[in-house]
C-alpha positions in Angstrom: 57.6 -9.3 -67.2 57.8 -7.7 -64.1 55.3 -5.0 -62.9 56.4 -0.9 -62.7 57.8 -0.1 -59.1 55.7 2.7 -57.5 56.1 6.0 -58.0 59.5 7.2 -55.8 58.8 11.2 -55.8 61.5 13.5 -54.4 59.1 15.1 -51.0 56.0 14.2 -48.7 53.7 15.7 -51.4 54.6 13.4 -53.9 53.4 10.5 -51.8 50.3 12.0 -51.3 49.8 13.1 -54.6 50.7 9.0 -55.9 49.3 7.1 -52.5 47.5 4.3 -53.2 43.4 4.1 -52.3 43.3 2.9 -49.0 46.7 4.7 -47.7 44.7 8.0 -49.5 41.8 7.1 -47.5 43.9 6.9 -44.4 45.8 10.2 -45.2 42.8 12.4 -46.0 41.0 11.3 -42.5 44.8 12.8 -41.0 44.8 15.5 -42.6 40.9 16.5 -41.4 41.5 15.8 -38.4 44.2 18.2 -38.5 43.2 21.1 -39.7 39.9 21.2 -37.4 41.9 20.8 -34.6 44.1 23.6 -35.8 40.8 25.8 -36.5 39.7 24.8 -32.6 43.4 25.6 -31.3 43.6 29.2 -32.8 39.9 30.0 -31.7 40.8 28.8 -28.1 43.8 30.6 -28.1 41.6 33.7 -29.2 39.4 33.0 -26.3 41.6 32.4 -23.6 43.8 35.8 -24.6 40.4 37.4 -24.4 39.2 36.2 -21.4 42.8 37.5 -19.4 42.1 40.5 -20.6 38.7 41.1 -19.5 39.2 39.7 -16.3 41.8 41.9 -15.3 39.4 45.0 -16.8 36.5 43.8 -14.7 38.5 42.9 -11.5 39.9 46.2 -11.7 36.4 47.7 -12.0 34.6 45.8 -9.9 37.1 47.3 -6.6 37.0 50.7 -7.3 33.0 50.4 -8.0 31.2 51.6 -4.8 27.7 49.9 -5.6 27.3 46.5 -6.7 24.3 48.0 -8.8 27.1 49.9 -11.2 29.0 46.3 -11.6 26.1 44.9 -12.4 25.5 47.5 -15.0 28.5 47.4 -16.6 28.6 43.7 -17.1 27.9 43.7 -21.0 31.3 45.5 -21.5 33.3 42.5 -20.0 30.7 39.8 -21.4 34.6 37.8 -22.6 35.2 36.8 -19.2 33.2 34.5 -17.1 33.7 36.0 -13.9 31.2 38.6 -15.3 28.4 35.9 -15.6 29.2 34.9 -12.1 29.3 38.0 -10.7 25.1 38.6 -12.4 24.0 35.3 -11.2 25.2 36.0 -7.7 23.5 39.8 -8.2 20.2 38.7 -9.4 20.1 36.1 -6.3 20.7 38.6 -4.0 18.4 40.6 -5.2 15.7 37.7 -5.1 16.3 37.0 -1.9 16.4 40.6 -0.8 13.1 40.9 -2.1 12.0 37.4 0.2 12.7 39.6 3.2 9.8 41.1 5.5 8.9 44.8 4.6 9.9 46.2 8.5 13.8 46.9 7.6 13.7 48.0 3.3 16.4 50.5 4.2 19.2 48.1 5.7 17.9 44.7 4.3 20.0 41.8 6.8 20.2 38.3 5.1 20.5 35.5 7.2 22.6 32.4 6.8 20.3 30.7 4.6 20.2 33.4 2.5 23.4 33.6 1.6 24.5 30.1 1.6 21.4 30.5 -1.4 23.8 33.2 -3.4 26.4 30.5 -2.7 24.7 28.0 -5.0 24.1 30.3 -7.3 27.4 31.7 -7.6 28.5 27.4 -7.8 26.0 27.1 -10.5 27.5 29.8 -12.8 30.9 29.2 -12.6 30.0 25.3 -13.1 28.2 26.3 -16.1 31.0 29.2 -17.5 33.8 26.2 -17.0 31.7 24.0 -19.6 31.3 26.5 -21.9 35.2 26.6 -21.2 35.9 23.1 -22.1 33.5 23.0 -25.1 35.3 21.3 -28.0 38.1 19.9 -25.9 36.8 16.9 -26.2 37.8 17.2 -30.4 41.5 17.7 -29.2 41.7 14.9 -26.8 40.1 12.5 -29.4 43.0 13.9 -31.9 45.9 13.5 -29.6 44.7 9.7 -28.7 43.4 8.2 -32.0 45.6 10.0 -34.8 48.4 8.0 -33.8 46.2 4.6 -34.1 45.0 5.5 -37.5 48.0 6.8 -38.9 49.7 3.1 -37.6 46.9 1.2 -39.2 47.8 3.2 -42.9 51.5 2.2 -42.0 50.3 -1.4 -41.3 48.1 -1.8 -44.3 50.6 0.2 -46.5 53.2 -2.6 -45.7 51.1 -5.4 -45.9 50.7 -3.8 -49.2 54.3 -3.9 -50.0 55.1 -7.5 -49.2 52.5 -8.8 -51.3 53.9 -7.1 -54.1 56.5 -9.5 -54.0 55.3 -12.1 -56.1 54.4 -9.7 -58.6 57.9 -8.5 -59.3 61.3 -10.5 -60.3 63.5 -8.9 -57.7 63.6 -8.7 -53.5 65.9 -5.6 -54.1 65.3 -2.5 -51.6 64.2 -0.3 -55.2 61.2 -2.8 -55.7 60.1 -2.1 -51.9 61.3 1.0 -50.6 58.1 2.8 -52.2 55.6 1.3 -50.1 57.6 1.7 -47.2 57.7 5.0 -47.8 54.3 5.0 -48.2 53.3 3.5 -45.5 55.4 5.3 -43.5 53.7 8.5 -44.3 50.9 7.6 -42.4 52.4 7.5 -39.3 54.1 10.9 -39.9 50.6 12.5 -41.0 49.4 10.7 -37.6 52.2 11.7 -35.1 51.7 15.7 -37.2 48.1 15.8 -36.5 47.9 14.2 -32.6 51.5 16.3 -31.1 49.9 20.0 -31.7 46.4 18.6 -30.3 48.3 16.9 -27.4 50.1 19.8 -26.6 47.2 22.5 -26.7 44.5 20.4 -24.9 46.8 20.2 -22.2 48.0 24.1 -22.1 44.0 24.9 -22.5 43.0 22.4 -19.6 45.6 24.2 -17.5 44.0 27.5 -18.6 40.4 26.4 -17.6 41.6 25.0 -13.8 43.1 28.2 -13.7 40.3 30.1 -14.8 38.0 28.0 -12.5 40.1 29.0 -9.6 39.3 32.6 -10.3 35.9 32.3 -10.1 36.3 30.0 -7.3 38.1 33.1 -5.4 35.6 36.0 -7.2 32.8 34.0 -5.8 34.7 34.1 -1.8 35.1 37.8 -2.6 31.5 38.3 -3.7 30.0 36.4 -0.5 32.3 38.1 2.0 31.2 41.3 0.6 27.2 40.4 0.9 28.2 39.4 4.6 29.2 42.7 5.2 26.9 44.6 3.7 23.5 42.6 4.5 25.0 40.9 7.4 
């Protein structure tokens, strides 16, 4: 006698709920892969809306302040955007070298070009460091957009390779006695393509986000330096 066809169920969650083991397998790796990139999107997305508008606070501030001593004060209210970690890197630097300087001239302290081009670095070194903590579990997304698709292909592979060799197990070639594992197999390049288009898509809007945010501090830094040269130059 011939063997049952696989379960046809009426949506998506029917082959899920029915898959076979290894097309289960498959599908359960998707749909992880999934949801923490989903869990990173929404907490980048969190960040990022943060991070504009603390940036526009502390700019703001920062201009009307008339002592670099009341930025520096005021830094833990705008501790969600980096320019604020820049802007005490490059305070406590000045301050060191300040303090490097000989004793004759404490009331108008005048750095040279060494010292400054030392605030330089440090100012480099802070926004280098604030851009990594930027780009901290891109890497998940870019892994998700590339390898989703690969794995939800091997499911449709296997799930078809699957199919065929049922063939000598049933009586009939008709489209009913194969159409199952099709559509099973199938479903694992759909769970693939779900999973890798919203990483794709968000790695590449956050990667914009960071260049841009990179580019501030690039330009805060310029700001800070010409503002040491006039003050200490």
């Amino acid at each position: 006698m011939p063997s049952a066809a696989p379960f046809v169920g009426s949506s998506i969650f029917d082959l899920f709920a029915h898959a076979s083991g290894s097309a289960l397998v498959i599908l359960l790796l998707l749909v992880l892969f999934s949801l923490f990139s989903w869990a990173i999107i929404f907490r980048k997305w969190l960040t990022f809306r943060e991070i504009t508008r603390q940036s526009r606070a502390f700019m703001a501030f920062f201009h009307k302040s008339a002592r670099l001593s009341e930025v520096a004060s005021a830094c833990e209210h705008f501790r969600g955007t980096p320019l604020s970690g820049v802007f005490s890197a490059g305070y406590q630097e000045l301050n060191a070298q300040i303090q490097t300087l000989k004793p004759q001239n404490p009331d108008h302290p005048v750095l040279s070009e060494r010292h400054v081009a030392g605030i330089q670095r440090a100012l480099q070194r802070a926004a280098a460091a604030e851009v990594s903590v930027l780009e901290k579990s891109m890497s998940w997304l870019a892994t998700t957009g590339s390898v989703t698709p690969f794995i939800g292909l091997l499911g449709t592979v296997i799930g078809i390779i699957n199919a065929f060799l049922g063939f000598d197990k049933t009586a009939s070639l008709s489209i009913q006695a194969v159409a199952p594992g099709i559509a099973e197999a199938l479903a694992a390049t759909a769970a693939g393509l779900f999973a890798a288009i919203p990483a794709v898509i968000a790695y590449n809007q956050f990667i914009h986000r960071i260049k841009n945010a990179a580019v501030e501090m690039d330009d805060f830094s310029s700001e800070f330096i010409n503002l040491v040269e006039r003050s200490f130059g």
